[in-house]
C-alpha positions in Angstrom: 303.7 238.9 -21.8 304.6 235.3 -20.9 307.8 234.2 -21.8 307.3 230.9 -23.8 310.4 228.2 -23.8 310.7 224.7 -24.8 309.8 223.7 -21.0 306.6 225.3 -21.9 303.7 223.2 -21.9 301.1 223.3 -25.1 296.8 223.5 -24.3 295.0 224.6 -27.2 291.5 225.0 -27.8 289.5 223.5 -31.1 286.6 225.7 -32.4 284.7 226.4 -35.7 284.5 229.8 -35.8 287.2 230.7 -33.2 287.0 234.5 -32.8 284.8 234.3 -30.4 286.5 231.6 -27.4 287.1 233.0 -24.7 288.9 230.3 -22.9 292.3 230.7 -24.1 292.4 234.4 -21.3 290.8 231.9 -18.3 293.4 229.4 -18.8 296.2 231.6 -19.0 295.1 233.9 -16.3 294.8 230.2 -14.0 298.1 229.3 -15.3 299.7 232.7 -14.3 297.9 232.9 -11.2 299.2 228.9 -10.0 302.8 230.0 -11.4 302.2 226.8 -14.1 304.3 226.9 -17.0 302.1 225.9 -19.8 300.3 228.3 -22.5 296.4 227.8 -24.3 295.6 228.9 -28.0 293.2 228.6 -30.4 293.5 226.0 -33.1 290.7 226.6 -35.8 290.0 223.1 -37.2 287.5 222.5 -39.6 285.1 219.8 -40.0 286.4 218.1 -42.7 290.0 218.9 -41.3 289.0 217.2 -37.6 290.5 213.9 -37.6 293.6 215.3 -39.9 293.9 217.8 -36.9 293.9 215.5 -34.1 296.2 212.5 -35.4 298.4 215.9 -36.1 297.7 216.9 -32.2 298.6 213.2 -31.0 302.0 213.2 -32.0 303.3 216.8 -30.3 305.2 215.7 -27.5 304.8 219.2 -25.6 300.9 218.8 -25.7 299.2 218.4 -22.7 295.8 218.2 -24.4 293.3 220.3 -25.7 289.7 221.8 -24.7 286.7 220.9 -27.3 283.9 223.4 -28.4 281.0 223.8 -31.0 281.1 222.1 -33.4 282.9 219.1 -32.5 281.7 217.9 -29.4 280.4 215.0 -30.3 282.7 214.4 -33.3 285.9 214.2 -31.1 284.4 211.1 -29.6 285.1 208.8 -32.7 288.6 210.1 -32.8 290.2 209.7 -29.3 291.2 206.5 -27.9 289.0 206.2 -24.5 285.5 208.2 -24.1 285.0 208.1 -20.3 281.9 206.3 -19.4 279.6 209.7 -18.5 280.8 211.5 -21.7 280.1 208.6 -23.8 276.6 208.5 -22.3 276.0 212.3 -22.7 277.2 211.9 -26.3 279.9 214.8 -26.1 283.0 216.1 -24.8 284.8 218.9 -24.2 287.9 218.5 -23.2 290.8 215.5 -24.2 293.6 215.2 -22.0 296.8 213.9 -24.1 298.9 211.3 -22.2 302.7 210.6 -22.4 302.3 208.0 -25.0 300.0 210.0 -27.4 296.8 208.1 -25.8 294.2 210.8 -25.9 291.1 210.6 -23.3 287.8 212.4 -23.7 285.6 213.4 -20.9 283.0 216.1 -20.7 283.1 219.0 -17.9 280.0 221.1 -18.6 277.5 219.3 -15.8 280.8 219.5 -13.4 281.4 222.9 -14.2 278.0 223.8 -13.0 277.2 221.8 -10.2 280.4 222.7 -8.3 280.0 226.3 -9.1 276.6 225.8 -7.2 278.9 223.9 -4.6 281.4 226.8 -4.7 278.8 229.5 -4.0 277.7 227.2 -0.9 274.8 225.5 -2.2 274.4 222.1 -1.0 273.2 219.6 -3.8 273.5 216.0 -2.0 269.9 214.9 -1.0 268.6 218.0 -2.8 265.6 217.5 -4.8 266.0 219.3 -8.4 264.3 220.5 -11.6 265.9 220.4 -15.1 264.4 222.4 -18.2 265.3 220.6 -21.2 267.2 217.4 -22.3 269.6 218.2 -24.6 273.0 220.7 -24.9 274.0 222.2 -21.4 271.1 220.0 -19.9 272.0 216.5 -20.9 275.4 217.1 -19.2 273.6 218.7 -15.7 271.2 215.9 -15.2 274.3 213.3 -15.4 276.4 215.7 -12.6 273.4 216.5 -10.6 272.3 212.7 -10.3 276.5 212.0 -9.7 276.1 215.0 -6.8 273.6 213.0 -5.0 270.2 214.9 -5.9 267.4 212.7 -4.2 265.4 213.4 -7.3 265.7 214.8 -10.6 262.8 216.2 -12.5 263.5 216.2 -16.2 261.0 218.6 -18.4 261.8 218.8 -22.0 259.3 220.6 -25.1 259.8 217.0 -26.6 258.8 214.7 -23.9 261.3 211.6 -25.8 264.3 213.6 -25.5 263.7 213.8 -21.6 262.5 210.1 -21.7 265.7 208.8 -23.6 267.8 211.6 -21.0 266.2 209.7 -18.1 267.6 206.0 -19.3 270.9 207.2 -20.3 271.2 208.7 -16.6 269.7 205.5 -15.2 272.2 203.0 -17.4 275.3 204.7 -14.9 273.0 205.6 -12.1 270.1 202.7 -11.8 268.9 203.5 -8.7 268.7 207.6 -9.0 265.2 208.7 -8.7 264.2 210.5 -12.1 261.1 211.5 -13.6 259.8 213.2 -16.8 258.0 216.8 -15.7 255.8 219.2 -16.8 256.5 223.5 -17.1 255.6 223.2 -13.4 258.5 223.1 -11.2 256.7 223.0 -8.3 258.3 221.1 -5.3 261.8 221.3 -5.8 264.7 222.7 -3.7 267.1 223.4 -6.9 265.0 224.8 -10.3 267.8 225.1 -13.3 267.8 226.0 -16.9 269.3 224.4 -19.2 267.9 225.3 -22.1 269.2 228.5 -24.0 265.6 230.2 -23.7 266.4 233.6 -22.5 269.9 234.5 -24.8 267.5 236.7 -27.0 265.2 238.8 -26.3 261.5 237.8 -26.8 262.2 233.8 -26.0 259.4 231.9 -24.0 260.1 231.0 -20.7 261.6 227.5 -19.8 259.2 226.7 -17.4 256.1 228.1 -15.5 257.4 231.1 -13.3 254.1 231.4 -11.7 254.2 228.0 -9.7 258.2 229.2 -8.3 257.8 229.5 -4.3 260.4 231.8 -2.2 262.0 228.7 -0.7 263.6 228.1 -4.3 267.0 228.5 -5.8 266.7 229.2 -9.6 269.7 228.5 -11.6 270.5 229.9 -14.9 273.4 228.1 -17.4 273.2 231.6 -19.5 275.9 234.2 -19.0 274.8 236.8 -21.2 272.2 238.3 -20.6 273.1 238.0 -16.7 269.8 238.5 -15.7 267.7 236.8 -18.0 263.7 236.5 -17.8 263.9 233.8 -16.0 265.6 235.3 -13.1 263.8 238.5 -13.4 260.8 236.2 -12.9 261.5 234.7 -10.0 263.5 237.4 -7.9 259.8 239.2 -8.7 258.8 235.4 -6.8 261.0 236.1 -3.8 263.3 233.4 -4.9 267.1 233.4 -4.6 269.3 233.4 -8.4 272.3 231.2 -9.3 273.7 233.1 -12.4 275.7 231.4 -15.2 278.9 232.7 -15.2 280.4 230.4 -12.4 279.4 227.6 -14.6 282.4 228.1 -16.9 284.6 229.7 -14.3 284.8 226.3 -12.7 284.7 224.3 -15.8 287.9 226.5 -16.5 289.8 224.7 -12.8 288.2 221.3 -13.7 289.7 221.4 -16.7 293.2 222.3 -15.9 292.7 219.1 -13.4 291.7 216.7 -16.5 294.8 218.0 -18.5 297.5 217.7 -15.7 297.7 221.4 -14.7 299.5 221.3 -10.6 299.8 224.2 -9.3 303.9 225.4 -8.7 303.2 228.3 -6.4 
């Protein structure tokens, strides 16, 4: 067990329930493994105790910040004192570094989390043309950090057509000369072919997209850890394509996050 002092810097993560978080063990593992002195907990805030929660948050001197989950992604925004640009265009974040003053700053990792996983496996994404499944959650943040990688095109398909139109102009009010167009279930005719959707969790969902049009020369990406192989990646190994599974998704959110909050390695 880590022995905790008063050089010991505070991370905590807020969540509604909480029993279930799992990034408290990542960011202590990182901790331990870069010899930082800092420790991450779950604080289990409420709703109707958020704001109450944070202003408490604001004034610990020891905290370095703290990582945001379900359900108040999008509630944090209205209670922190700088949104950066992308997160206040995805509408969410998850993650609010706390600086020296008490000024906290809100930015959201889950597009950077999976677009340098990709990077990390060695999948190049500048001038890569790529295919996004749906428009809100996981995918709103990917089609920001794919468009932010340098794609040469994004494809945005969405069951509601309006959710991937209004996607498309929140990406093009930061990025307004990325190439974007609302798709179809078709995904022909694109290098990168990612899920963002949570189609495939249970057992029984539809498929995200048209498996039958996939070609070998496609990398299908999944943001779903469990089930690791989902339908979708069944599919199209059974297509001769090659798989990009979920789980590095939050494993790199986990370093990118640590970077937001200050976290320098002392080993």
């Amino acid at each position: 067990m880590k022995e905790i002092s008063g050089n010991t810097r505070l991370f905590g993560i807020l969540a509604d329930p909480i029993h279930h978080v799992k990034t408290p063990q990542r960011m202590n593992e990182l901790f331990a493994k870069i010899g930082f002195d800092g420790v991450c907990v779950p604080f289990h805030a409420r709703p109707d105790n958020l704001a109450a929660v944070v202003d408490g948050l604001r004034r610990l001197e020891n905290l370095g910040g703290v990582i945001i989950t379900m359900p108040h992604k999008t509630a944090i925004l209205d209670l922190v004192d700088e949104v950066t640009p992308v997160a206040r265009k995805i509408g969410a974040a998850n993650v609010v570094r706390r600086d020296a003053d008490g000024r906290l700053v809100a930015h959201m990792l889950d597009g950077e989390g999976f677009v340098r996983g990709l990077l990390t496996a060695g999948v190049p994404v500048q001038g890569k043309s790529a295919y996004l499944a749906g428009a809100g959650g996981a995918a709103n943040a990917i089609g920001f950090a794919l468009v932010q990688a340098g794609v040469s095109r994004l494809t945005i398909a969405n069951r509601t057509p309006a959710k991937a139109e209004d996607l498309k102009a929140r990406i093009l009010s930061l990025h307004p000369d990325a190439k974007i167009t609302v798709g179809t279930p078709d995904p022909a005719g694109h290098d990168l072919v990612v899920n963002g959707t949570s189609l495939g969790m249970k057992e029984g969902d539809a498929l995200p997209l048209d498996t039958s049009r996939l070609t070998p020369d496609q990398l299908v990406c999944e943001v779903i850890m469990q089930p690791k192989d989902t339908a979708l990646l069944l599919a199209a190994q059974a297509k001769g394509c090659k798989v990009h599974y979920g789980a590095p998704m939050l494993a790199c959110q986990i370093e990118l996050m640590a970077e937001m909050l200050g976290v320098v390695p002392t080993k």
